[in-house]
C-alpha positions as MATLAB code, in Angstrom:
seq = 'XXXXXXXXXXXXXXXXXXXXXXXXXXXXXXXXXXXXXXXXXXXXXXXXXXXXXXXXXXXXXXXXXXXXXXXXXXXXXXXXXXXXXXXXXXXXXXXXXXXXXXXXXXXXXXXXXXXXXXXXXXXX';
ca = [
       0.000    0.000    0.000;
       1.169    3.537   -1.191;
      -0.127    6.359    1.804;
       0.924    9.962    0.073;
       0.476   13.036    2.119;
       0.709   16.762    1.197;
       3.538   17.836    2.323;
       5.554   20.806    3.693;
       8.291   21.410    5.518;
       7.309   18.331    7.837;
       3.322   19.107    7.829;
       0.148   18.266    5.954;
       0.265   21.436    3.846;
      -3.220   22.926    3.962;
      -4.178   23.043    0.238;
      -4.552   19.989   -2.120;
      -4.593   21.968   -5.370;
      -1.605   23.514   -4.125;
       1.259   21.402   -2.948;
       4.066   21.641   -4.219;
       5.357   18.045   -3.003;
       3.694   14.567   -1.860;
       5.352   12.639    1.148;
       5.283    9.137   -0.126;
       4.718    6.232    2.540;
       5.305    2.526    1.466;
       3.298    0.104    3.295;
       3.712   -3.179    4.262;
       1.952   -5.485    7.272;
       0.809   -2.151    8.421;
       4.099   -0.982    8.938;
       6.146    1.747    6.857;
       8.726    0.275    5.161;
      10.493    3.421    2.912;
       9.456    7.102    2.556;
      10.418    9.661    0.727;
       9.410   13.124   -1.274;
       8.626   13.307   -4.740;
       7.669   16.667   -6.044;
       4.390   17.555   -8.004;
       6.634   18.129  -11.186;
       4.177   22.043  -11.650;
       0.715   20.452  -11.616;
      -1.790   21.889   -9.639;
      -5.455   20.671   -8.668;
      -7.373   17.869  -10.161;
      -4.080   16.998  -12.137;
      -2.539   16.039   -8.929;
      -4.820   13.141   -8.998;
      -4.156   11.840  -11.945;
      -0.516   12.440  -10.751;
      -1.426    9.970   -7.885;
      -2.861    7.354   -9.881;
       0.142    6.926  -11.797;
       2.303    6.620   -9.043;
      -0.081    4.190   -7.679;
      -0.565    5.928   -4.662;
      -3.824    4.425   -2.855;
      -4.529    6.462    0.157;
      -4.284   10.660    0.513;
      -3.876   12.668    4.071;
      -4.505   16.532    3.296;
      -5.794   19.202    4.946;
      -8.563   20.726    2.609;
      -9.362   20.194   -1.051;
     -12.400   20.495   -3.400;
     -15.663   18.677   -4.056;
     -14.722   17.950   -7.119;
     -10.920   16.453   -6.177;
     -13.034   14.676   -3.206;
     -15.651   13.357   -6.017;
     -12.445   12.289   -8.247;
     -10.719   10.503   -5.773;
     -13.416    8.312   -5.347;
     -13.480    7.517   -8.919;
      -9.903    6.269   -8.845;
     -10.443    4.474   -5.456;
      -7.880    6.429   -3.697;
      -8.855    6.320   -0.307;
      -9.439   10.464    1.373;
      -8.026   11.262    4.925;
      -8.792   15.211    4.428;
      -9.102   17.840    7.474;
      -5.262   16.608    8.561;
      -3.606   19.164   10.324;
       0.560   18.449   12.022;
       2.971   16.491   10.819;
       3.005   14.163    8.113;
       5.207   11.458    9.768;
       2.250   11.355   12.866;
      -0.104   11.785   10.458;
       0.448    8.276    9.361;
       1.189    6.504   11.862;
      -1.693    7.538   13.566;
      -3.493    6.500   10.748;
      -1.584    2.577   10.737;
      -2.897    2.909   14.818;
      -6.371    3.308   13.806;
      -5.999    7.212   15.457;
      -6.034    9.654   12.758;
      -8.777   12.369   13.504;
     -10.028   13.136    9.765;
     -12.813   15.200    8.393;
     -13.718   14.181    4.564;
     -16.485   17.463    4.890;
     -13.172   19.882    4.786;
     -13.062   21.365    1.510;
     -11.534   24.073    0.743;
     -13.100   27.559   -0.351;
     -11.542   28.571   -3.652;
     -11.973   25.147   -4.731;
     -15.565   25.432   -5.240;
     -15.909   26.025   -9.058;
     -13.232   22.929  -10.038;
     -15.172   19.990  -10.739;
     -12.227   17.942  -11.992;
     -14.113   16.194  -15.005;
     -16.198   14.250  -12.235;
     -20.037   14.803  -12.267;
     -20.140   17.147   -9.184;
     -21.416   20.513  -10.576;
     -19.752   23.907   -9.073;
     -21.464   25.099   -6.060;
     -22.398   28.798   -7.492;
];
């Protein structure tokens, strides 16, 4: 199992459509195995979740992202953990513990009008 979490300077970063790099977490008897930082290469938004699939990533922590990323993510079965706040490491090893306080209701305000080619229609 591949866990990525936005990432920043140690944290969750705050903004889906806007990281800049994905903490990668390799899984393996609910352990983590290897780790590392791969950058988002310029993308931004529903790209990065195409960006996911092909590094077949299968779970996301973030903090908050758009209906339309949440409605996408779904699609590709890659499991949400949104509404993360701290640091990345705890983030997911609280998550491996069964601990990881999530909210997949945190979406993010600007994100509103992206539907990410999903069938959620913009909000206004």
């Amino acid at each position: 199992m591949k866990i990525a979490v936005t990432y920043d300077k140690g944290n969750v970063f705050q903004h889906f459509g806007k990281t800049e790099s994905f903490k990668i977490y390799e899984i393996e008897n609910n352990k983590i195995i290897k780790s590392y930082i791969i950058s988002n290469n310029g993308i931004t938004h529903c790209a990065l979740i195409n960006y996911l699939k092909d590094n077949n990533i299968d779970a996301l922590i973030c903090g908050g992202l758009g209906y339309g990323a949440v409605s996408k993510l779904n699609e590709l079965n890659i499991k949400l953990y949104a509404g993360v706040s701290g640091s990345a490491d705890d983030a997911v090893n609280d998550l491996l513990n069964n601990r990881l306080d999530y909210d997949n209701s945190h979406t993010c305000e600007d994100e509103h009008l992206h539907t990410c080619h999903s069938d959620v229609k913009p909000l206004i």
